[in-house]
N, C-alpha and C positions, 0 to 999 in steps of 0.2 A: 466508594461506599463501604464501611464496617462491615456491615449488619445484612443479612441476607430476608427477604420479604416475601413469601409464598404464598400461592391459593393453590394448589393441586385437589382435585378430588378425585378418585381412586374407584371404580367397583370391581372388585378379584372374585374370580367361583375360581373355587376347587372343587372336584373330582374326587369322587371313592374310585379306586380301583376296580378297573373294570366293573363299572359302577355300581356293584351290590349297593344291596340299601341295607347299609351297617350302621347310619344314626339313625337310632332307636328316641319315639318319645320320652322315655324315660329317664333319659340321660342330656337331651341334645342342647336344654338347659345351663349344664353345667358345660358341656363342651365352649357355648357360646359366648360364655364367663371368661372361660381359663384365656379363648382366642383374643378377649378383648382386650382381659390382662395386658396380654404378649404384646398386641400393639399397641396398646398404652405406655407398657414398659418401653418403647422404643422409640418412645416420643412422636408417634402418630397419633391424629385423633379414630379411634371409633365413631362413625355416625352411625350406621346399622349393619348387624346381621342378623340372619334368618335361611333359610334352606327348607332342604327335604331329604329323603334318608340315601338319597346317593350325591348331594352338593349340598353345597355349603356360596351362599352370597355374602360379602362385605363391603361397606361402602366407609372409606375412611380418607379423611384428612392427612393427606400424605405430604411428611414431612421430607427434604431431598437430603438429610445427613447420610441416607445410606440409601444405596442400591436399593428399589423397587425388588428384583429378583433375590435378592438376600433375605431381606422380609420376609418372601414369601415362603424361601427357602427354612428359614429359623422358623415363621409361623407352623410350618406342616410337619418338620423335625418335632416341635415338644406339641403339638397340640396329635401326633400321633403316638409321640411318649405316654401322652398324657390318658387317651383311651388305651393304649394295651398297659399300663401299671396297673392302670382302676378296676382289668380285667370288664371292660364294658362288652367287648363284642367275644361271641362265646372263639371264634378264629383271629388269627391276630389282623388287625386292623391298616390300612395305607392306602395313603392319598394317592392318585395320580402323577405321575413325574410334572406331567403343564399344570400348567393353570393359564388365565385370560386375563386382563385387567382391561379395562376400557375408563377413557379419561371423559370427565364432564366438567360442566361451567357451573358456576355458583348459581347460575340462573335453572339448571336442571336440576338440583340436587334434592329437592323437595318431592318432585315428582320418582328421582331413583331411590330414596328413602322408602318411598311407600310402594314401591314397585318390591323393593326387598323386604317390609314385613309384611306382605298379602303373597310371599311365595307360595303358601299349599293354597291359597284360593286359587290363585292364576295357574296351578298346575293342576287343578280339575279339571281344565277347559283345555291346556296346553301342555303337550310334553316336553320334555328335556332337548332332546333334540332340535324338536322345531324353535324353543325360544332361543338356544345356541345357536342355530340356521339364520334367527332374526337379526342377530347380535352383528355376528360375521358379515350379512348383507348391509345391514343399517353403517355399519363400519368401511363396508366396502375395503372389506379384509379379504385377503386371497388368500385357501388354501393351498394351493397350484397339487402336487400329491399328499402330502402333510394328509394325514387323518386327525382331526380332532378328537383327540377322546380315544379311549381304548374300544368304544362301543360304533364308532363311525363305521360304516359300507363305505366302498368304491362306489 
């Protein structure tokens, strides 16, 4: 076979550092733009993001020309470029070293779509923590020591 044939679908959170809440509404807009840009440019699709002032959710059509961790690595490079040029955060601004990505079927996709732009509703009811705790269990991900996050307890 030539031609290579894909369906991945992708949800990645990044992390503020030690998770101050540094996206600001006044900016998180344009942030959200430049991120989609980036995957766009790299020949993934964007299907949504949306967050809160210390993550950031994306859920994309992920194409396999390049490494998953390279992505993510280039996405957090210029989209952190991209707040300390604009001078957006009054200290300089950086994401978390990890990040998550959890894979879904084309038959979920509709439901994590709206799961990512209802993030500030579902985070009045729900904290950061606890919906990461959900992720990890529904995954039946082990963290064995690994701390999640710079904000995780033993």
């Amino acid at each position: 076979m030539a031609d290579s044939y894909t369906q991945i679908y992708i949800q990645l959170i990044f992390v503020v550092k030690c998770r101050q809440a540094h996206i600001r509404p006044e900016w998180e807009e344009e942030l959200y733009k430049y991120i989609t840009g980036i995957v766009q440019k790299r020949g993934h699709k964007m299907m949504a993001i949306n967050g809160m002032p210390d993550h950031t959710h994306l859920l994309i059509g992920f194409k396999p020309a390049e490494s998953l961790s390279h992505l993510v690595q280039e996405t957090k490079k210029a989209s952190t470029n991209f707040i300390n040029d604009n001078q957006f955060c009054p200290q300089k601004f950086q994401w978390q070293a990890g990040y998550a990505a959890f894979s879904y079927s084309k038959s979920h996709v509709e439901r994590v779509y709206w799961y990512i732009q209802n993030q500030k509703a579902h985070h009045r009811k729900r904290t950061f923590r606890e919906e990461f705790s959900s992720f990890l269990k529904a995954y039946e991900i082990e963290t064995g020591r690994k701390r999640p996050f710079d904000f995780w307890e033993n």
